[in-house]
C-alpha positions in Angstrom: 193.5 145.7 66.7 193.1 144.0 70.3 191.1 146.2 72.0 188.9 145.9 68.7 188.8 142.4 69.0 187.7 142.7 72.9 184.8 144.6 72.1 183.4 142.6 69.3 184.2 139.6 72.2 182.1 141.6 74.6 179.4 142.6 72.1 179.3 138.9 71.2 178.8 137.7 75.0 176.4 140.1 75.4 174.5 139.5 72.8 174.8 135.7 73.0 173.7 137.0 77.1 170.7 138.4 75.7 169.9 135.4 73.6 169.8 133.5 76.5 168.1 135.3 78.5 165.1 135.8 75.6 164.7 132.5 75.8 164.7 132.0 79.6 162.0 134.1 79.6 159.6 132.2 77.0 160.6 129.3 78.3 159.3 131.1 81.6 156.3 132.3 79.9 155.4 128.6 78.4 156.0 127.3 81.6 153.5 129.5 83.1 151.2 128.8 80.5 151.5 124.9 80.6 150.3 125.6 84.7 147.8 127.2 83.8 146.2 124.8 81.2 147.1 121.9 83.6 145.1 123.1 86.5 141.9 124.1 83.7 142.4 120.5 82.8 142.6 119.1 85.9 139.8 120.9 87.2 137.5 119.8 84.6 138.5 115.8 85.4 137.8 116.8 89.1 134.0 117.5 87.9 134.1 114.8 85.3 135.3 112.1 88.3 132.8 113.4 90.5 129.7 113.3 87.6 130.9 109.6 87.3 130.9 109.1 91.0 127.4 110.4 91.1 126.6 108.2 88.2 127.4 104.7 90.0 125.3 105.7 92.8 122.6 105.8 90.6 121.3 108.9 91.9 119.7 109.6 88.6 117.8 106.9 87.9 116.6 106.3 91.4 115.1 109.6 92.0 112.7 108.7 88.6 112.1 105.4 89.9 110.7 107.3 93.3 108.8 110.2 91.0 107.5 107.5 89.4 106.5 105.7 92.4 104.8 108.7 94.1 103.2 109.8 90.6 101.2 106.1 91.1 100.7 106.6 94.9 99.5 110.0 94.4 96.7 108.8 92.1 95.9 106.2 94.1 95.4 109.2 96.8 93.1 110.7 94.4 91.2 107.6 93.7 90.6 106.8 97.4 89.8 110.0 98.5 86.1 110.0 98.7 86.6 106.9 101.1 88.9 108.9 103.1 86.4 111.6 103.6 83.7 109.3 104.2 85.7 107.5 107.0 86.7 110.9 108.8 82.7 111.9 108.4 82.2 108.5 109.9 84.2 109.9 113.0 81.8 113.2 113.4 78.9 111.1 113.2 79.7 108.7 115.6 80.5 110.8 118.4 76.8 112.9 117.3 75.4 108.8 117.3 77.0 108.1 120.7 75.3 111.7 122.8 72.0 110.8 121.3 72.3 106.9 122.0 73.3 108.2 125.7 70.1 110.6 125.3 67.7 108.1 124.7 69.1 105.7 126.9 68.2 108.1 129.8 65.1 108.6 129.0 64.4 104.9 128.2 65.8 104.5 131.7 63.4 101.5 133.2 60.7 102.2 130.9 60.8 99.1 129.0 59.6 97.0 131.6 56.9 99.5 132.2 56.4 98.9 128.7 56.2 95.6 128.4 53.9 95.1 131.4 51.4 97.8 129.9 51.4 95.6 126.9 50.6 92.5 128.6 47.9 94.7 130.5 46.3 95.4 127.6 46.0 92.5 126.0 44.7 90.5 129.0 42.1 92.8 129.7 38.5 92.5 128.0 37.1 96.0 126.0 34.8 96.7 128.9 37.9 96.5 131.4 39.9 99.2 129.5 36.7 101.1 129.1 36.1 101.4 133.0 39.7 102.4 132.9 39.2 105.5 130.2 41.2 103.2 127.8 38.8 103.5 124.4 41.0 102.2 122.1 43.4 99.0 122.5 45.2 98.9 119.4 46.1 102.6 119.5 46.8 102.3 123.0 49.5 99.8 122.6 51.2 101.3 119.5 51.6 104.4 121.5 53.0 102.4 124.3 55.1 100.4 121.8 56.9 103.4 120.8 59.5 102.7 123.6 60.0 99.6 122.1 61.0 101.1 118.9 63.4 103.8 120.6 64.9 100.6 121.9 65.2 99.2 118.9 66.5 101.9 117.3 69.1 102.6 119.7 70.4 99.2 119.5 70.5 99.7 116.0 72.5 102.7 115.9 74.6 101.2 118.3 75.4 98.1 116.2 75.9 100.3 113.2 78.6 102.6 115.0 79.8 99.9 115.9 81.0 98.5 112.7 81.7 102.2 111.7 84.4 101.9 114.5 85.7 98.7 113.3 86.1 100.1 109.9 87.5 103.8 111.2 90.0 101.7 113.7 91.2 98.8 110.3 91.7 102.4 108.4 94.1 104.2 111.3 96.0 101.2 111.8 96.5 100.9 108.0 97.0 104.3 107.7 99.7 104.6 110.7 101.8 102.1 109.4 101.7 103.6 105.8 103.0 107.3 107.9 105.6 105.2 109.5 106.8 104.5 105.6 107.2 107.9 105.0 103.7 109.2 103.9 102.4 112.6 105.1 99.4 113.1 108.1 95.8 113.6 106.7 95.5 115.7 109.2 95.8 119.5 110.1 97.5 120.9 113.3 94.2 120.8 114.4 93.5 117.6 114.3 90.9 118.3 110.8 91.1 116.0 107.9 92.7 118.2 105.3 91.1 119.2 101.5 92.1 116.7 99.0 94.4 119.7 96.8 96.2 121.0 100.4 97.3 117.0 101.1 98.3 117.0 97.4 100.1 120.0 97.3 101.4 118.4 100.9 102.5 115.3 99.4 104.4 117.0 96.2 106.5 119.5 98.5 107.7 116.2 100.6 108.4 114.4 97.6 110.5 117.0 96.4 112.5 117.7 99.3 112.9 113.9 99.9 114.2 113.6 96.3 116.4 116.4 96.7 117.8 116.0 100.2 118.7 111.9 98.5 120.1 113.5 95.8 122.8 116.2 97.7 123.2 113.3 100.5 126.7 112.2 100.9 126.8 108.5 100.7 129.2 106.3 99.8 130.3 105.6 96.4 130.6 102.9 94.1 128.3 100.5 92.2 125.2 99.6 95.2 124.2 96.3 95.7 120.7 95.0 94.9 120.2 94.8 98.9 120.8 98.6 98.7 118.6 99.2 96.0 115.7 97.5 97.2 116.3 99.4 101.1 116.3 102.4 99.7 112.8 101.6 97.6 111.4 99.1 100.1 109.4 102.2 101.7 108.1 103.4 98.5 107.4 100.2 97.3 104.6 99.2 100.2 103.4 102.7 100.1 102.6 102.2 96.6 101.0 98.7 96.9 98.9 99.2 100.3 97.5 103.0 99.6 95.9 101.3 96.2 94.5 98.5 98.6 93.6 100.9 101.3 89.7 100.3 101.1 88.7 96.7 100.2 85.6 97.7 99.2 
């Protein structure tokens, strides 16, 4: 009866052994579980903290505010543009002006003062005087002769008028300088050749885009940003947007 009573002892422990160890092993099992769930859920706070992050920098809403900004200055582009092309025309014809001005000059050279003394000639002289000198007709005489005159006057004319052309090409490249110092795109090809209004549009919209972009991937600091931060990271945008609709004042 004792060695009965042993076994049943020994079944007992081991079953009691195996109990144990059943339970170990789900415990194990939840416990892997539980790590598992954890890190899922901790992962997805890690994105929610940084979406909340991103959110007080006000990344968001300051990357409309600029599409809306450029939207505005790129209609204003539009608007202006036949004043832009008309400006850089302005260029081409000034330097055509300037060789003929320097043309005419040359062969002007000193005959105005010829010019003026043949007039004087003229019109001292009597009808017979001019006759003996095979000069028929006065009047047609010193309209011919006044023709230098009129090259004069024309070339100081043209000169007057390129000049205010240059006045108004050198107001628009200072304007227009300061407005690329902002941020806004060249006019101009590699070349040095205005570009077609749809390659600067298609110009503007690809910096826009990676400007927008490249703001929103940048790593800056985060928190809440002040008003003074706001407005630096606008001010740009902001004068572009109020000087290229005041680009021509006229």
């Amino acid at each position: 009866m004792k060695e009965i009573t042993a076994l049943e002892l020994q079944m007992a422990e081991l079953k009691e052994a195996k109990e144990k160890l059943a339970k170990i092993e789900v415990s194990y099992d939840k416990s892997k579980i539980t790590v598992a769930e954890k890190t899922k859920e901790v992962k997805a706070l890690e994105k929610r903290i940084k979406e909340l992050e991103k959110d007080l920098t006000l990344h968001k809403p300051l990357a409309e505010i600029k599409t809306i900004l450029w939207t505005k200055i790129g209609q204003s582009i539009t608007d202006q543009w036949q004043s832009i092309q008309t400006i850089h025309d302005q260029i081409e014809l000034i330097g055509i002006a300037q060789f003929e001005t320097q043309k005419a000059r040359a062969l002007l050279a000193n005959k105005l003062e010829q010019a003026n003394r043949l007039i004087h000639f003229l019109n001292t002289h009597t009808r017979e005087q001019l006759a003996a000198l095979d000069i028929q007709n006065r009047t047609d005489t010193i309209l011919r002769v006044k023709k230098v005159l009129t090259m004069r006057a024309f070339v100081q004319t043209l000169e007057r008028k390129c000049q205010e052309m240059q006045a108004e090409i050198s107001t628009f490249k200072e304007k227009f300088a300061m407005l690329q110092s902002k941020g806004l795109p060249s006019l101009l090809t590699s070349s040095g050749r205005l570009l077609t209004h749809e390659q600067y549009a298609h110009k503007v919209n690809t910096y826009v885009s990676s400007q927008i972009t490249a703001s929103s991937n940048s790593s800056e600091d985060t928190g809440i940003p002040s008003g003074q931060v706001l407005y630096d990271r606008l001010e740009n945008l902001f004068y572009i947007e109020h000087e290229m609709a005041q680009l021509f004042e006229v």
